[in-house]
C-alpha positions in Angstrom: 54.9 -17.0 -141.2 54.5 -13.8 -139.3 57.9 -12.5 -140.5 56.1 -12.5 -144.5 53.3 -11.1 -142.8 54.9 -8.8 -141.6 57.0 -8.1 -144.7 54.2 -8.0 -146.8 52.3 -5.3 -144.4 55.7 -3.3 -145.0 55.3 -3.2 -148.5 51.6 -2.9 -148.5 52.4 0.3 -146.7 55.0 1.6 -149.0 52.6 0.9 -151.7 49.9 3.1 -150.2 50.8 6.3 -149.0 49.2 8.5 -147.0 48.4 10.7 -148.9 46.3 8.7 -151.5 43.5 8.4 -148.9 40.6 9.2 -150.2 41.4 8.3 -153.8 40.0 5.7 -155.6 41.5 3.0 -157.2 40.3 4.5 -160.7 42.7 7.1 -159.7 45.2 5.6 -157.8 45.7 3.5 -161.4 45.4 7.0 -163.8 48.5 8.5 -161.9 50.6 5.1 -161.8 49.7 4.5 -165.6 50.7 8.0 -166.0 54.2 8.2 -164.7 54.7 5.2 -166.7 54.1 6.7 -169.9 55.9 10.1 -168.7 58.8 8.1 -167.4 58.9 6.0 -171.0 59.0 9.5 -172.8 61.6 10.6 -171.2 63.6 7.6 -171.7 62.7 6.9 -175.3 62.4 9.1 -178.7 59.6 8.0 -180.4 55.9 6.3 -179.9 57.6 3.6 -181.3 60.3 2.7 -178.7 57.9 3.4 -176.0 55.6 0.6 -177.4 58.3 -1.5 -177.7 59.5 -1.2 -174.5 56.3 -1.5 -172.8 55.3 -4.2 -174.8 51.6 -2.2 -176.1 50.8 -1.0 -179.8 51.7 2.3 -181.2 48.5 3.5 -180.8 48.2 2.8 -177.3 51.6 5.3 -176.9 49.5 7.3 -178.7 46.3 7.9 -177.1 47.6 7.5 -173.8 50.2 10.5 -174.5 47.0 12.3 -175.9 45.2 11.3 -172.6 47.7 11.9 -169.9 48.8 15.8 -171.9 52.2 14.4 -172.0 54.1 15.7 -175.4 55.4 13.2 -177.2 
């Protein structure tokens, strides 16, 4: 039990940085939900593929592109 504790604290860590202290969660989410979409565009030609392969509507790629500044 203490060794998935422990494993768990591990990754907890990895998953919180350092240097998102003082950041909330609203933000904390913004910038992971952003490098998602700017990872996806640069993997992927069109709104289209990127909906596909995150599995959200076109016009979510859409607005969220629009939202985060990325060019699509």
């Amino acid at each position: 039990m203490q060794e998935v504790a422990a494993k768990l604290e591990g990754q907890h860590a990895a998953a919180c940085p350092a240097d998102t202290a003082g950041t909330s969660l609203r933000q904390r989410v913004d910038e992971f939900e952003r490098s998602i979409f700017a990872e996806a565009l640069a993997r992927h030609r069109s709104t289209y593929a990127i909906a596909k392969a995150l599995d959200v509507s076109q016009p979510t790629v859409v607005r969220k592109l629009k939202q985060y500044r990325l060019k699509s």
